[in-house]
C-alpha positions as CSV (number, residue, x, y, z in Angstrom):
1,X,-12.4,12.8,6.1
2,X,-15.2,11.3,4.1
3,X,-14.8,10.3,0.6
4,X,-18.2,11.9,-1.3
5,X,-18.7,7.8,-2.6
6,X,-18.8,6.8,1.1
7,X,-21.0,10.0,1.4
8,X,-23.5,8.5,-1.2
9,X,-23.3,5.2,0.2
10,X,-24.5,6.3,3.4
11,X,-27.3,8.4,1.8
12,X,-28.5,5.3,-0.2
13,X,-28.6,3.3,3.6
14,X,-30.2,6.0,5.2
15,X,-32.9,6.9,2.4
16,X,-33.3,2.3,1.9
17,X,-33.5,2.2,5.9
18,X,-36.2,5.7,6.6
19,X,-38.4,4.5,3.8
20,X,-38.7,1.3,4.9
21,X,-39.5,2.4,8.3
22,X,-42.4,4.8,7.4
23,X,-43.8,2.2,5.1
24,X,-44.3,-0.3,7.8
25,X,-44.2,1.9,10.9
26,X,-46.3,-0.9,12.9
27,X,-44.4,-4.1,11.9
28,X,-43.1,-4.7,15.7
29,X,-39.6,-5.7,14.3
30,X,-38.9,-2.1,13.1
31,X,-41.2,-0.3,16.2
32,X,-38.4,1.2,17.9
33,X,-40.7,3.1,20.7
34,X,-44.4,2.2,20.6
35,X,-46.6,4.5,19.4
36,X,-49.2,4.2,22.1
37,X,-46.7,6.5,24.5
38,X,-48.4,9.5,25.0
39,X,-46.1,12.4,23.1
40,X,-43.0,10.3,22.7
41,X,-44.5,7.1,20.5
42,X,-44.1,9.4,17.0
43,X,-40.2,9.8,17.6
44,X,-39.4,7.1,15.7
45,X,-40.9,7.9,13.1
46,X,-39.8,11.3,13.4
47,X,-36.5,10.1,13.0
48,X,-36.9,8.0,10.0
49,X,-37.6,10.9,8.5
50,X,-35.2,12.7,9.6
51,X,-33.1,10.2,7.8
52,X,-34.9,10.1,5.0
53,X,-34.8,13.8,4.3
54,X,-31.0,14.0,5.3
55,X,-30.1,10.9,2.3
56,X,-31.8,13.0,0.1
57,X,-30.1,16.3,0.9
58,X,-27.2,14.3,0.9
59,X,-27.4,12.9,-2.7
60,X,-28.7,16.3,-4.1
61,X,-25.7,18.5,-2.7
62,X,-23.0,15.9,-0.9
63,X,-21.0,19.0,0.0
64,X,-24.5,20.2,1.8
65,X,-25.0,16.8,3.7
66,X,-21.4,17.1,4.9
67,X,-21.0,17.3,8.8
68,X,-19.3,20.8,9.8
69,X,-15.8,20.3,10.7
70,X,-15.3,21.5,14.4
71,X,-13.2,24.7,14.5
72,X,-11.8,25.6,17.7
73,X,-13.4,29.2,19.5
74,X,-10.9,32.1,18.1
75,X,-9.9,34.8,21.1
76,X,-10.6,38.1,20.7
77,X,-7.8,40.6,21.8
């Protein structure tokens, strides 16, 4: 289980990491697919803020942010 200060931790890395990529989505150190792929070249940055909304989430409500624990299917009779 997660502690909520690893939780937060994570957040801050996530939110540091997404903003930094949307700031300087051309800087060809951080271009993860380029964007002159038809359909396909925003996905990156798609994904960075992805992570960017989720660290926020995540510091707002940590319970909310919080990965749902896998419960095994129940049989019905």
């Amino acid at each position: 289980m997660h502690s909520s200060r690893t939780r937060r931790i994570g957040a801050v890395i996530g939110i540091i990491c997404g903003a930094i990529y949307l700031i300087y989505p051309s800087a060809s150190v951080f271009e993860l697919i380029p964007d002159a792929i038809p359909f396909i070249g925003s996905l990156d940055e798609a994904g960075a803020t992805a992570l960017l909304l989720w660290g926020i989430q995540a510091l707002r409500s940590p319970q909310a942010a919080a990965l749902p624990a896998a419960t095994p299917p129940q049989r019905q009779p």
